[in-house]
N, C-alpha and C positions, 0 to 999 in steps of 0.2 A: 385806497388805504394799503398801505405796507407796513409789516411787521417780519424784521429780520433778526433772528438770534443768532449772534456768535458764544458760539458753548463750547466745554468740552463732554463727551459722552459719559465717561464717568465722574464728571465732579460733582459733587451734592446739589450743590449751587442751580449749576444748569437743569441738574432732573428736576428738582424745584420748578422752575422756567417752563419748562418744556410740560411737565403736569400742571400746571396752573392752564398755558395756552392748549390743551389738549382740551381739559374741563371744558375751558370757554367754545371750546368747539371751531377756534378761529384758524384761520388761515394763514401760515407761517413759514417765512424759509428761512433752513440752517445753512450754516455756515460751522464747520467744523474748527476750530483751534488744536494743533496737536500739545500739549501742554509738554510732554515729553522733551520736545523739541524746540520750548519755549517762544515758543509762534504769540503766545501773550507779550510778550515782549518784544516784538517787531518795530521798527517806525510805523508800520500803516496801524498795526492795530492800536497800538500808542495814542493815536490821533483819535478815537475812538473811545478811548480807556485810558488815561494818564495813568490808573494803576494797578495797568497789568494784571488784571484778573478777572476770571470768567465768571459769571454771561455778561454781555450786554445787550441789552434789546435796541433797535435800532425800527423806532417809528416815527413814517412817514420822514426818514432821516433824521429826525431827534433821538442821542443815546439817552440811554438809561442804566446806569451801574445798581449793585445791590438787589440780590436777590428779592429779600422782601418786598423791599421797595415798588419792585418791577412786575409784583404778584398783586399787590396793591393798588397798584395803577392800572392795571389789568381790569383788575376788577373794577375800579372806579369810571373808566373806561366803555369798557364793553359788559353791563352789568348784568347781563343774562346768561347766565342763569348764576345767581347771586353768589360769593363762596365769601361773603362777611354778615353775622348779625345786625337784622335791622335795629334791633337796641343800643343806644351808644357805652351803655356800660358792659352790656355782652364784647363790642364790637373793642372796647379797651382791653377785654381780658384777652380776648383774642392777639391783639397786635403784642400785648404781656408776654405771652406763652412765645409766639415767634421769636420777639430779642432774647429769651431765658434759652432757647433753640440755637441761637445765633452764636448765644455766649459759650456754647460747647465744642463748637467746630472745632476746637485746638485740640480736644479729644480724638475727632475724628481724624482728623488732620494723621497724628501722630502713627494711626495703622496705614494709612493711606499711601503716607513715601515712603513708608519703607517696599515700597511694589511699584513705585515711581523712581523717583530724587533717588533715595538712597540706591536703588540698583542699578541707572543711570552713570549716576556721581561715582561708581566704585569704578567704573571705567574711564572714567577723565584721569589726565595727571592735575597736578596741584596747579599748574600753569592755565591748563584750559578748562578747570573747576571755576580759579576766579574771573576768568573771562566771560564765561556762564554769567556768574552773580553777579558780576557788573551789568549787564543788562538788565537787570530787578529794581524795579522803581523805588521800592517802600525799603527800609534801614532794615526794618522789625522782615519783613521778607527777606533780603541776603542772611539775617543770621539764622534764621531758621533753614533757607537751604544749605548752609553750611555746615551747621549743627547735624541737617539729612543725611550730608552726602560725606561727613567726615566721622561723625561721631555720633552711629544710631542708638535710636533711644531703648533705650534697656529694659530687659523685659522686667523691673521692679516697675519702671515709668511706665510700659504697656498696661501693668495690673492695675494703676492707679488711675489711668485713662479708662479702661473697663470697667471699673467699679462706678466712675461717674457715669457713664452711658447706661449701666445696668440700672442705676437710678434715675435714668430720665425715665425706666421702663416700670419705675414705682411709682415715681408722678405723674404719668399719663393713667397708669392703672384706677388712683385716687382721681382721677382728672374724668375721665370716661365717663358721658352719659347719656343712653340709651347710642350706645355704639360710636358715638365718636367723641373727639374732644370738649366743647363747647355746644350747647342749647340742643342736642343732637341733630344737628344738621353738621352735613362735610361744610368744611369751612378753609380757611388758608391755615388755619392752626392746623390741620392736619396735612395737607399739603408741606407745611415746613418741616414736619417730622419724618415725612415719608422716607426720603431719603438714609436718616439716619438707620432708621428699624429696617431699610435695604441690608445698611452695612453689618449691621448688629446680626441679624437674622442669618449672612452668608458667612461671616468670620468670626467678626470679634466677641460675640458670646450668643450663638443659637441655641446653649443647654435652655438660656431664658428666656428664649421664645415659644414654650410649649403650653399647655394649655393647665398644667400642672401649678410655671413657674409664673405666670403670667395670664390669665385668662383671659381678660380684657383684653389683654394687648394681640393678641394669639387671635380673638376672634375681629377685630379693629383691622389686624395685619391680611388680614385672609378678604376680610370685608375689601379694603384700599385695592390689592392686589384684581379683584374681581370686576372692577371698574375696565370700563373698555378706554376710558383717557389713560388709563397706567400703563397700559398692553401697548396705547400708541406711544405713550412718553419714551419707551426704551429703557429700562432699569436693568440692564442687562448684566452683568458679573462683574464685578470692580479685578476682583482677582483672576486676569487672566490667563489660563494653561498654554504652556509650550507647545 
């Protein structure tokens, strides 16, 4: 049996991947992607990924794109020690919460390059900017690195990004029972979130990660964090110093 992940260290995506196969306890090798350097968009990784983005899992040489997806199968997989509801309506609310997760990433996205793409991109000329984004598979991809690397998003756009992530940290609050998302057992519904309340937690708005603003979430964030699969996942600093 082989399980080989290609990831990048900081993408949500990946720690997703990587805390999932930690959980399971399984036996994994990485393969790092520098995304900086657009190494997602190579011929070889291409032949892996037609769309150029991280993770993919590669078992027993079958890829696998889409985070959830690859968390899912994981667990369908190797299903010890279980991280979905034996109830099938528990186990729909759950797969629920992941896409309502999924559907936010533009949010994240948006604080993300500007510490990526945009800092990057201010160092290309206009010549070997679009040379860059010609190697981007997806349409909806070029114009977003383009939008990164020419024209950052504004800190009115930043607040409106923020408020929506402050509210995923209202629907999890309402969401939580007896410590985690669903039937109080960890599940992938927390596993999908993890990431995000990384990001939340180190930049985009820690006032609301306190026990004041947030209780649930504060004692959930502490709980995940205290997991020895977290500690091997690597959640390491998205923002990193000079």
């Amino acid at each position: 049996m082989s399980l080989i992940l290609y990831h990048g260290p900081r993408s949500s995506a990946s720690r997703r991947v990587r805390l999932c196969l930690e959980e399971k306890g399984l036996d994994w090798e990485g393969h790092v992607i520098d995304l900086s350097r657009q190494e997602q968009h190579s011929p070889d990784y291409l032949r892996i990924n037609p769309l150029g983005v991280v993770p993919t899992l590669l078992h027993d040489g079958r890829p696998l794109h889409e985070s959830g997806t690859i968390c899912e199968y994981l667990d369908e997989t190797f299903p010890e020690p279980p991280l979905m509801p034996r109830d099938p309506y528990d186990r729909a609310l759950v797969r629920n919460w992941v896409r309502h997760v999924d559907g936010l990433i533009g949010n994240l996205i948006r604080f993300n390059w500007r510490h990526s793409i945009a800092k990057r991109a201010a160092q290309l000329t206009d010549a070997e900017l679009q040379q860059a984004i010609a190697r981007v598979p997806s349409a909806e991809r070029k114009e977003a690195w383009l939008r990164a690397a020419r024209t950052p998003y504004t800190e009115e756009e930043l607040a409106e990004s923020r408020a929506v992530l402050v509210g995923l940290l209202d629907q999890m609050e309402a969401t939580l029972s007896d410590g985690w998302l669903f039937g109080g057992a960890y599940s992938l519904a927390d596993i999908a979130v993890a990431p995000f309340i990384r990001r939340i937690d180190e930049e985009i708005a820690p006032d609301e990660m306190t026990t004041a603003r947030h209780p649930g979430v504060a004692a959930w964030w502490a709980a995940v964090q205290a997991r020895p699969a977290y500690q091997r996942a690597d959640f390491g600093p998205f923002v990193m110093t000079e």
